[in-house]
DRENRO-996784 format. One record per residue: residue in three letters; x negated, y, z negated of N, C-alpha, C, O in turn. Coordinates in Angstrom, 2 decimals, padded with zeros to 5 digits, m for minus. Example, Ala and Ser with C-alpha at 12.3 -4.5 7.8 and 13.67 -1.06 7.14 Angstrom:
{'Ala'; {m013.19; m005.69; m007.80}; {m012.30; m004.50; m007.80}; {m013.20; m003.30; m007.80}; {m014.24; m003.32; m008.46}}
{'Ser'; {m012.85; m002.25; m007.08}; {m013.67; m001.06; m007.14}; {m012.90; 000.03; m007.87}; {m013.41; 001.14; m008.04}}
END
This chain:
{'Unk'; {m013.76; 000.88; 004.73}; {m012.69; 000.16; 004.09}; {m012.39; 000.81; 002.75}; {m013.18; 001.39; 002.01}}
{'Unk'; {m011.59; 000.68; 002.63}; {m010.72; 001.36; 001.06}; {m009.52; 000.75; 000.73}; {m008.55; 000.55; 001.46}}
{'Unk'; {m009.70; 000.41; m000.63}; {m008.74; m000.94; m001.45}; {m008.69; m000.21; m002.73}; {m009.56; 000.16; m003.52}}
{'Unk'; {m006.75; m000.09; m002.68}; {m005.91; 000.43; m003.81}; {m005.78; m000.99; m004.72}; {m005.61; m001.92; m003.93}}
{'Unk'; {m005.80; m001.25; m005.46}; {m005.60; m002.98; m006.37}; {m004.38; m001.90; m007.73}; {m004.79; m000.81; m008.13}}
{'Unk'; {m003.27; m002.34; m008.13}; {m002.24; m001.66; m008.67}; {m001.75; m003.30; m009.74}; {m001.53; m004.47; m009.43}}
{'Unk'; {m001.79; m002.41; m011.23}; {m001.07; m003.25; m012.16}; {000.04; m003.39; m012.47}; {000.98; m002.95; m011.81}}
{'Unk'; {000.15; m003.99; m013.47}; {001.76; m004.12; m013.19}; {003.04; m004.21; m012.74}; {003.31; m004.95; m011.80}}
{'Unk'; {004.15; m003.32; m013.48}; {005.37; m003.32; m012.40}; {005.29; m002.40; m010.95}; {004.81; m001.29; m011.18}}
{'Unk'; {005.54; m002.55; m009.97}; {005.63; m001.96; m008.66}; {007.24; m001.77; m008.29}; {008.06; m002.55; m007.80}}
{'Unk'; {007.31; m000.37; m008.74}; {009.31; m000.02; m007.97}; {009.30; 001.16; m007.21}; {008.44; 001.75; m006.55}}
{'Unk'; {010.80; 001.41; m007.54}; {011.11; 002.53; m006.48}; {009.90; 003.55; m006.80}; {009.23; 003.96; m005.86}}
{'Unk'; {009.55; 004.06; m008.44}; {009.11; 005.45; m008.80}; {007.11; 005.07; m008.60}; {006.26; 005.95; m008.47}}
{'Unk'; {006.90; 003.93; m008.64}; {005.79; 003.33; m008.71}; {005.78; 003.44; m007.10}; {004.67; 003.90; m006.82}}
{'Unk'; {006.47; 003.25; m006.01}; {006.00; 002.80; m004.56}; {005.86; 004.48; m004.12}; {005.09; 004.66; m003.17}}
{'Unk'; {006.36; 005.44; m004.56}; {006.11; 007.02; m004.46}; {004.15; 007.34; m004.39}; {003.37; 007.96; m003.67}}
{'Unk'; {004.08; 006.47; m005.64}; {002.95; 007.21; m006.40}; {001.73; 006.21; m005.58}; {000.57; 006.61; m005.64}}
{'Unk'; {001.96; 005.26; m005.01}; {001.27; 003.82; m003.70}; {000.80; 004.78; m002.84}; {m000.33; 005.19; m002.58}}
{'Unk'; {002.27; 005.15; m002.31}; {002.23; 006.28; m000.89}; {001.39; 007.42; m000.96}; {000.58; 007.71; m000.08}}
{'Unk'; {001.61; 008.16; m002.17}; {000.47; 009.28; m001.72}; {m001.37; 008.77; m002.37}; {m002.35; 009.41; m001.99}}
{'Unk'; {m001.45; 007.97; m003.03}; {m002.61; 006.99; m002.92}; {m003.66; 007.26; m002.29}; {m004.77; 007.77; m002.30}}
{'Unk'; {m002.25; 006.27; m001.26}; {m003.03; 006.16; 000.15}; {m003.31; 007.11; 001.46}; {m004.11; 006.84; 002.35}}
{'Unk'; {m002.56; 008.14; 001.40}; {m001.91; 008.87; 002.01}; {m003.79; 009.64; 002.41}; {m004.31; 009.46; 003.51}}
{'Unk'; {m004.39; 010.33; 001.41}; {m005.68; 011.02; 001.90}; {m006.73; 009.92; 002.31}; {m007.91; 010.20; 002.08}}
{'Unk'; {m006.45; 008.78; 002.86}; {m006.99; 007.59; 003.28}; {m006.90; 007.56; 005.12}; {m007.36; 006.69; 005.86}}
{'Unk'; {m006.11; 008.90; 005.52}; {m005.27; 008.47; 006.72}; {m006.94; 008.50; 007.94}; {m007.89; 009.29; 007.98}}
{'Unk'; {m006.63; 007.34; 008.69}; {m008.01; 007.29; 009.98}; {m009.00; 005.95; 009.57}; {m009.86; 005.48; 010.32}}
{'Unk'; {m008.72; 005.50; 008.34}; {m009.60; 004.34; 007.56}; {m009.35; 003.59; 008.87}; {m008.43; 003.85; 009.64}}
{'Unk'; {m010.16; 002.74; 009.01}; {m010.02; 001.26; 009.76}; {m009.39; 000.23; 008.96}; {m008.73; m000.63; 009.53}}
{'Unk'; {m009.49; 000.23; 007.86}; {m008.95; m000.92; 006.99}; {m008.64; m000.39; 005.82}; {m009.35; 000.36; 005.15}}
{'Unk'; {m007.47; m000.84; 005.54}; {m007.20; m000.58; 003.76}; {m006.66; m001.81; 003.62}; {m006.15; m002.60; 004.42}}
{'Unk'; {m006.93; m001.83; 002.18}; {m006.71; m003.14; 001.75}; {m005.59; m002.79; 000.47}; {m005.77; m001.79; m000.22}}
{'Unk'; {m004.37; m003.74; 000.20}; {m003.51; m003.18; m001.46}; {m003.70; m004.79; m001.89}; {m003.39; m005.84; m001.33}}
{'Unk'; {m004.44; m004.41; m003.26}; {m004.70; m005.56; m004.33}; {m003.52; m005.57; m004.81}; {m003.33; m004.61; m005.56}}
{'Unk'; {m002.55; m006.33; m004.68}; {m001.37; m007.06; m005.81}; {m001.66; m008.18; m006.51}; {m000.88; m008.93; m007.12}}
{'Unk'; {m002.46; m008.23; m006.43}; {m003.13; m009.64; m007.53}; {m002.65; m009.28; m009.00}; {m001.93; m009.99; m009.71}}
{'Unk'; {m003.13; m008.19; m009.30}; {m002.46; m007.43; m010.58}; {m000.85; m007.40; m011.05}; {m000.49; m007.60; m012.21}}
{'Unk'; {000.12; m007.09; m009.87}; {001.41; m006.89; m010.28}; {002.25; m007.99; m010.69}; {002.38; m009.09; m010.16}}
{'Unk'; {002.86; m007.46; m011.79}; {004.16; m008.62; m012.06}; {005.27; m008.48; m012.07}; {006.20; m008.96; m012.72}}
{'Unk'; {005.19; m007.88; m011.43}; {007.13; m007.42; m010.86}; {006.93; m006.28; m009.43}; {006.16; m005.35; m009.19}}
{'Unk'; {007.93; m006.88; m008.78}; {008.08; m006.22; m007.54}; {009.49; m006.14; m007.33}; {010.31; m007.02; m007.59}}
{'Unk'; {009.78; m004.64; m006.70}; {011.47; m003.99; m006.78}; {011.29; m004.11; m005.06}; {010.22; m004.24; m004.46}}
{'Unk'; {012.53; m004.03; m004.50}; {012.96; m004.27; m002.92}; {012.34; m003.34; m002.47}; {011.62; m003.58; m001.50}}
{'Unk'; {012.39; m001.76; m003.09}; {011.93; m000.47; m002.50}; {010.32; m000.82; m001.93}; {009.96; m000.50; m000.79}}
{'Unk'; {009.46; m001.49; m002.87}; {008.20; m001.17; m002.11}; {007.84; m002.37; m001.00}; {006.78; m002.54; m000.40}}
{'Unk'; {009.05; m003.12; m000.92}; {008.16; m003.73; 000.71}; {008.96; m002.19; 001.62}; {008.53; m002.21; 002.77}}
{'Unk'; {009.81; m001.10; 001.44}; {010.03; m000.28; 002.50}; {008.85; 000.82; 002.83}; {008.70; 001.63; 003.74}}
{'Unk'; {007.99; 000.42; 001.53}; {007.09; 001.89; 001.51}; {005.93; 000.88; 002.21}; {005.25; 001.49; 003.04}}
{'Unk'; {005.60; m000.38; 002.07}; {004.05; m001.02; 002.50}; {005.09; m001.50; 003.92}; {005.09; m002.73; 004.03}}
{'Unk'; {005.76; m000.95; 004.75}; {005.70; m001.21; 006.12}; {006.13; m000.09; 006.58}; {006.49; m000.23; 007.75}}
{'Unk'; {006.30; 001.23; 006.09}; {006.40; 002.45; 006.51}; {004.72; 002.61; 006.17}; {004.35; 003.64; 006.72}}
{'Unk'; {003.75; 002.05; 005.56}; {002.46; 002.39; 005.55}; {001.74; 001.60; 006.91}; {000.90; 002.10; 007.66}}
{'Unk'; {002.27; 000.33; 006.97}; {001.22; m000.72; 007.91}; {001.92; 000.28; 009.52}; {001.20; 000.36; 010.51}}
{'Unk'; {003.19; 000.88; 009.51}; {002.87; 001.86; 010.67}; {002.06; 002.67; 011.22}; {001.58; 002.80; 012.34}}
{'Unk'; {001.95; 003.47; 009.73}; {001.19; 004.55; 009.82}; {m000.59; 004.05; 009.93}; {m001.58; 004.62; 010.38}}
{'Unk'; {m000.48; 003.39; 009.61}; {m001.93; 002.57; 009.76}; {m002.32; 002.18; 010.88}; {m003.47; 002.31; 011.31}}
{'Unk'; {m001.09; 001.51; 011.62}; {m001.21; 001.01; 012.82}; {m001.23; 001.92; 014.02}; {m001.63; 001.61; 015.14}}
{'Unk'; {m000.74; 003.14; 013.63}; {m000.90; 004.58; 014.63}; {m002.18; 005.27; 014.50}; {m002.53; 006.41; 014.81}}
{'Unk'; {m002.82; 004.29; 013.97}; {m004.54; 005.32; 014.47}; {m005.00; 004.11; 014.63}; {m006.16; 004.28; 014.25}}
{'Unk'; {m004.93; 003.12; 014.90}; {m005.41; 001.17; 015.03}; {m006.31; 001.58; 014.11}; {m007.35; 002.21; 014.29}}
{'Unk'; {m005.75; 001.10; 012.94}; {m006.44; 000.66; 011.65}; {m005.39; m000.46; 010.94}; {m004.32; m000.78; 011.46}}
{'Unk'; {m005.87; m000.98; 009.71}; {m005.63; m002.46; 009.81}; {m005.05; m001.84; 008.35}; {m005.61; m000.91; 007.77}}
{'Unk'; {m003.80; m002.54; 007.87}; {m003.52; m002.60; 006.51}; {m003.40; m004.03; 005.57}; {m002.39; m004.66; 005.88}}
{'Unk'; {m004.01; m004.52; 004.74}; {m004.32; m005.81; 004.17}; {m003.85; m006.13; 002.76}; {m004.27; m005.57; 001.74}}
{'Unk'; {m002.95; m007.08; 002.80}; {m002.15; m007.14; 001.22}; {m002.68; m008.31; 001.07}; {m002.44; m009.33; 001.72}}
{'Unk'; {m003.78; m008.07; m000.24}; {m004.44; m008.84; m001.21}; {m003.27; m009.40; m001.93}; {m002.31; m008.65; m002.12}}
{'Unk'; {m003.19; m010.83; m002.42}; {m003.01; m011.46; m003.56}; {m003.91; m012.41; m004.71}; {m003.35; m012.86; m005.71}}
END
């Protein structure tokens, strides 16, 4: 298991920097993204955390959004 947890604001230039993160993570069984931390969320990153729970889901591994 491996858990990104991210402060603050989360946008377009912030959901870039999520993606490659996670990106050397690829084959995990589980990742987990801590948003417990953020206080602002832009439209762009629910496109990047379900272009991820794909890619997650193409090796059956599990992607998990903490609050």
């Amino acid at each position: 298991m491996k858990r990104l947890a991210w402060q603050g604001k989360l946008n377009a230039h912030q959901a870039v920097e999520l993606a490659k993160a996670v990106d050397p993570w690829q084959g995990e069984p589980r990742i987990e993204l801590d948003l417990s931390g953020v206080t602002e969320l832009d439209a762009a990153i629910f496109r990047v955390i379900v272009g991820l729970a794909r890619q997650v889901w193409s090796w059956n591994g599990e992607l998990v959004l903490l609050r």
